[in-house]
C-alpha positions as CSV (number, residue, x, y, z in Angstrom):
1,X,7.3,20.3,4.6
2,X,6.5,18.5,7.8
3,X,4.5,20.3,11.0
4,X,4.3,18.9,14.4
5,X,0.6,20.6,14.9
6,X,-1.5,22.2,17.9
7,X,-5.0,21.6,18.0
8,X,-6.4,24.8,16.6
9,X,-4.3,23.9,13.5
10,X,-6.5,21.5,12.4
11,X,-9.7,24.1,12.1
12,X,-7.2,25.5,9.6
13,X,-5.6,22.5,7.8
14,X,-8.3,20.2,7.1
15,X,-10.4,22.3,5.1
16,X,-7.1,22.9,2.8
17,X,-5.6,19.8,2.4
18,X,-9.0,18.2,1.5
19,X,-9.7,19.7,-1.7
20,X,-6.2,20.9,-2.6
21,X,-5.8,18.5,-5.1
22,X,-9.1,18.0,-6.7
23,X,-10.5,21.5,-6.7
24,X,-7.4,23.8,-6.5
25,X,-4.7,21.6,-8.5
26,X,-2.3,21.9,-6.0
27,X,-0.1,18.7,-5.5
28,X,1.7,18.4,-2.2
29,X,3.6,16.4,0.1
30,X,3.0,18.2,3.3
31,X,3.2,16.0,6.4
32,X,1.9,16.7,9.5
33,X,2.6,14.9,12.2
34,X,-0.3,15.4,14.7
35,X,1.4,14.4,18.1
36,X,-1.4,13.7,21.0
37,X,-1.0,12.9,24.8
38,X,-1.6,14.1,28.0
39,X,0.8,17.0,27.2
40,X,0.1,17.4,23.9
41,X,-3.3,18.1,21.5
42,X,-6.5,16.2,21.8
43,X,-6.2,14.8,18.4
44,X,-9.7,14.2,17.1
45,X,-10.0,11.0,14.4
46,X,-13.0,11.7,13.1
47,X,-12.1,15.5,12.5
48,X,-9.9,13.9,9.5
49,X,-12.0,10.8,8.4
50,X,-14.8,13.3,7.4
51,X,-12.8,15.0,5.2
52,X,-11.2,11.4,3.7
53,X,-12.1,10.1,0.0
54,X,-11.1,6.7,-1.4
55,X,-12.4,4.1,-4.1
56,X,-12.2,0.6,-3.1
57,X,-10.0,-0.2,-5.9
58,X,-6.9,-0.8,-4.8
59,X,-4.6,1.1,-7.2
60,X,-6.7,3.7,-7.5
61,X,-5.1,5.9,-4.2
62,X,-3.7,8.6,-7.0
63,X,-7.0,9.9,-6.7
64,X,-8.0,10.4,-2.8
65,X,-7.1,13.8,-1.1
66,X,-4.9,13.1,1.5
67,X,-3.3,10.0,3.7
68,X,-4.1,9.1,7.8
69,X,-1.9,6.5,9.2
70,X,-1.5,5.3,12.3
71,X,2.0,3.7,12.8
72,X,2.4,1.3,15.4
73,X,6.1,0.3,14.7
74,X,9.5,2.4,14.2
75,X,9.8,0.3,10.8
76,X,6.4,1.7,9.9
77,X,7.1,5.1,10.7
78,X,10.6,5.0,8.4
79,X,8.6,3.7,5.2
80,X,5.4,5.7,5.5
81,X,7.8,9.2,5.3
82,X,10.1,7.4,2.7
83,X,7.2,6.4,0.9
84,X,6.0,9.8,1.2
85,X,9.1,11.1,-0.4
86,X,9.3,8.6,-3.3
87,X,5.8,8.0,-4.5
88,X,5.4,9.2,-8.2
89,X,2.4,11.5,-6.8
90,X,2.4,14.1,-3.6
91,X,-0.2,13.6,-1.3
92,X,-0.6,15.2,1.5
93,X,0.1,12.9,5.1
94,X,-1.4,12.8,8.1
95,X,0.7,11.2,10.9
96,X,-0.9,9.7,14.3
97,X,1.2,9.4,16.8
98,X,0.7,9.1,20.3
99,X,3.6,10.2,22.5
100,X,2.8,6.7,24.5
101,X,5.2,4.4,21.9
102,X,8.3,6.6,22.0
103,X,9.0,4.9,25.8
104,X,7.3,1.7,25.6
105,X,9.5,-0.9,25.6
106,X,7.7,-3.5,23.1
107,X,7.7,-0.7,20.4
108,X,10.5,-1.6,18.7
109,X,11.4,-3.2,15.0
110,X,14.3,-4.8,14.0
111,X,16.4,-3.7,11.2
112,X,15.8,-6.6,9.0
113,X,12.0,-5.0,8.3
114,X,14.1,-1.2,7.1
115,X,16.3,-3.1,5.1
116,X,15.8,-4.5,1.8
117,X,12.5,-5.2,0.1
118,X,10.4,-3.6,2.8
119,X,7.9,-1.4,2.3
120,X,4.9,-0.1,4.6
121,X,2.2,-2.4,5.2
122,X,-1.6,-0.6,5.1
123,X,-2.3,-3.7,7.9
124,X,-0.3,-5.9,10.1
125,X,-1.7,-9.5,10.7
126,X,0.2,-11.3,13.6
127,X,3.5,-13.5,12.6
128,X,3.0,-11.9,9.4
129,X,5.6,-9.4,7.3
130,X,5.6,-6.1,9.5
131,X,5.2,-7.4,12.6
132,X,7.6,-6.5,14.7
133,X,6.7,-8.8,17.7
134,X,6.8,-11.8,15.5
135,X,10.5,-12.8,17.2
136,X,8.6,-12.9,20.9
137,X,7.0,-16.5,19.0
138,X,3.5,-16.5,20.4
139,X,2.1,-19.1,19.6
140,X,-1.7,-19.1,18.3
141,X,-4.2,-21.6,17.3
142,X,-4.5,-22.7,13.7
143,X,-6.3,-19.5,11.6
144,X,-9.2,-22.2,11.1
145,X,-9.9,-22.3,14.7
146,X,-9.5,-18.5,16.0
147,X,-12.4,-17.6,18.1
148,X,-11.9,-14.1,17.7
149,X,-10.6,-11.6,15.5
150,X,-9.4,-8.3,16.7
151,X,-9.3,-5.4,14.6
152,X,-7.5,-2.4,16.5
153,X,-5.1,1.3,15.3
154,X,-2.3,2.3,17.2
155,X,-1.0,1.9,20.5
156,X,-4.0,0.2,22.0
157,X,-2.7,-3.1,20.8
158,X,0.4,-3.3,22.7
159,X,-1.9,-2.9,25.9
160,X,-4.3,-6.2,24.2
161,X,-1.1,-8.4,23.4
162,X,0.2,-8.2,27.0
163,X,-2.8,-8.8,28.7
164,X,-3.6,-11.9,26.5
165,X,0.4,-13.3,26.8
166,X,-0.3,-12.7,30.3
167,X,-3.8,-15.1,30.4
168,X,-2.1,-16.9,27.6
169,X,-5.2,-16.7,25.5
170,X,-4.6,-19.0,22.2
171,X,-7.5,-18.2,20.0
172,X,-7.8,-14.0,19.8
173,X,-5.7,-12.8,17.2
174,X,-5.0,-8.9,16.4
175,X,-5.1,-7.1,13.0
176,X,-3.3,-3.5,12.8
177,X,-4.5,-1.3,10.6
178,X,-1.8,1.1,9.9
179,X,-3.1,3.5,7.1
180,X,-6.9,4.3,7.8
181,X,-7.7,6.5,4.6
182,X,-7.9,5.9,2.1
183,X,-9.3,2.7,3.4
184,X,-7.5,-1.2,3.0
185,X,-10.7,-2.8,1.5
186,X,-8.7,-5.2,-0.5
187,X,-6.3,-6.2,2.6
188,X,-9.5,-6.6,4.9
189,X,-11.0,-8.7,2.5
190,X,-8.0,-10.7,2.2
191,X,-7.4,-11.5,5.8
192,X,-11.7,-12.3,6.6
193,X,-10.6,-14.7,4.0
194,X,-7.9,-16.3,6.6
195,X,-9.8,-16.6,9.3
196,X,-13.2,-17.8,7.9
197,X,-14.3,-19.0,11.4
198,X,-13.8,-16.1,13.6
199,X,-15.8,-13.1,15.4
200,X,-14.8,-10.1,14.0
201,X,-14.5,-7.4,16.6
202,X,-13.1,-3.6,16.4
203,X,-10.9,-2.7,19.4
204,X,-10.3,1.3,20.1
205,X,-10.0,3.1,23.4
206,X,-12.2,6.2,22.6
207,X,-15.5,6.7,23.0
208,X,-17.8,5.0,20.3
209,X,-18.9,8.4,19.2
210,X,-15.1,9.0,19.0
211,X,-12.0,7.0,17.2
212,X,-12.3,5.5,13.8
213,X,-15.1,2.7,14.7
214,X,-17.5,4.9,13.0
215,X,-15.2,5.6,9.9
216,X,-14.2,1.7,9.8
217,X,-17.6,-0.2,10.1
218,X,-19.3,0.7,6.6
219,X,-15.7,0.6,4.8
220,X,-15.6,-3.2,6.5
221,X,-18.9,-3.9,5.6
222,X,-18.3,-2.6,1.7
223,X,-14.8,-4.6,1.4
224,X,-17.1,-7.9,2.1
225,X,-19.8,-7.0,-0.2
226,X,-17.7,-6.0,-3.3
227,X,-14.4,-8.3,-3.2
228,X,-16.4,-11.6,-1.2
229,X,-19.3,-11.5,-2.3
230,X,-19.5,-15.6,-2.1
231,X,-18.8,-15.5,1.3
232,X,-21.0,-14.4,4.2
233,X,-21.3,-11.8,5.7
234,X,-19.7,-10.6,8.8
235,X,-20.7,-7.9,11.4
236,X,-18.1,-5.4,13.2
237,X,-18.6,-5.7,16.6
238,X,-17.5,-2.9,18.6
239,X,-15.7,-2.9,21.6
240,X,-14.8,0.4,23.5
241,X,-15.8,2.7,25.6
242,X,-19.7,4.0,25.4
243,X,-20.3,7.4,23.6
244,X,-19.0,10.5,25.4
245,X,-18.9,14.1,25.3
246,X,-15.6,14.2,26.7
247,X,-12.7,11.7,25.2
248,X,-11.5,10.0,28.8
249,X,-12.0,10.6,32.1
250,X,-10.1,13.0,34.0
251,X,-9.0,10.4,37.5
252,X,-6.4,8.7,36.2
253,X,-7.8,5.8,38.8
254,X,-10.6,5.6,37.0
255,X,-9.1,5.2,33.4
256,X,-7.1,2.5,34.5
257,X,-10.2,0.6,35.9
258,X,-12.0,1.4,32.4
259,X,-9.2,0.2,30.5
260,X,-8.8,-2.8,32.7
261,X,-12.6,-3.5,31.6
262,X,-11.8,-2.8,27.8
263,X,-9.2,-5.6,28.2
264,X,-11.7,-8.3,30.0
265,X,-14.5,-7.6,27.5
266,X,-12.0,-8.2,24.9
267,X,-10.2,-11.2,25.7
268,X,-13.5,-12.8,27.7
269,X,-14.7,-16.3,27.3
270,X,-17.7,-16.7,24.9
């Protein structure tokens, strides 16, 4: 079944779809696809992450509750509700998706990545497989001599990639992570590996008391601890707006001049 959601669904779903499989036996494949804008719900992250279990091994997602993803491509959004369909075990899935990408021009994937031997990828690294702005040929420093890694979810990263093409800024490069719980430890670990000389920064538009920042910093933290444990370790720096009882402002004005800030702090010299 799939469900397009208002907000005081969610009071109502969460606490069933957590423990359906572990406490009730009840398998399921629900989807909901929890569509947030101006028009829409105030989707709530955290309200899900809370509620999210996962082991950091990596073939062990049989066993968590349910699935958030947070699709940032068309491609993306095909495999995640294929996948959800074929997988040998029902899960339920939770859907992100801001009404934003539907009209924004850059949001699009070509059809080589729904053909043939493509799948959903948990994260996205830049000129990698999955990324659907690799045809644009941006051309980045060496991974050895990034400055700055940004880790970001969702549409947020279209709005950092053309304000660094438009300063044509060389050594910032951007990780998506497309399926938040349960948790990529071993792709996170895989890509600090990559860039071994970089600042790693998270990236979200919400308040810091908001968003997944909160979710992803121990989860980060724990990938580098148990898969490099050779290597040393790397804070999270968070970038975003400051906590908040309220998740944006309500001038418009004003959210364009704090997201304006967001985008300097980001992509700022040293």
């Amino acid at each position: 079944k799939f469900l397009v959601s208002p907000p005081l669904c969610l009071f109502y779903l969460i606490p069933f779809l957590s423990p359906s499989s572990s406490f009730l036996s009840f398998l399921s494949i629900f989807s909901e696809l929890s569509v947030h804008g101006a028009e829409s719900s105030a989707l709530s992250k955290e309200e899900y992450f809370m509620f999210a279990s996962a082991w950091i091994r990596r073939n062990d997602e049989r066993t968590h509750n349910f699935c958030v993803i947070n699709p940032s491509s068309p491609a993306q959004y095909f495999h995640v509700l294929r996948r959800q369909i074929h997988r040998p075990y029902a899960k339920p899935l939770i859907v992100m998706s801001p009404k934003y990408l539907l009209h924004h021009r850059a949001c699009r994937s070509p059809l080589d990545d729904m053909g043939p031997n493509t799948f959903f990828r948990r994260t996205i690294v830049e000129h990698g497989p999955g990324d659907n702005l690799r045809s644009r040929q941006y051309e980045l420093n060496p991974c050895d001599k990034i400055r700055r890694l940004v880790f970001c979810s969702g549409k947020f990263f279209y709005d950092m990639y053309h304000a660094r093409s438009a300063r044509k800024v060389r050594d910032i490069a951007f990780v998506r992570i497309e399926q938040l719980a349960p948790f990529p430890f071993d792709r996170i670990a895989r890509i600090l590996l990559i860039y071994p000389n970089a600042e790693c920064v998270w990236a979200q538009e919400e308040p810091k008391n908001m968003g997944a920042y909160m979710y992803v910093l121990p989860r980060f933290m724990t990938a580098q601890k148990k898969l490099n444990p050779d290597h040393a370790l790397r804070d999270l720096k968070y970038i975003g707006r400051p906590p908040s009882a309220s998740p944006a402002t309500g001038l418009y004005r004003l959210h364009v001049e704090e997201t304006k800030e967001l985008l300097e702090a980001i992509l700022g010299s040293k």
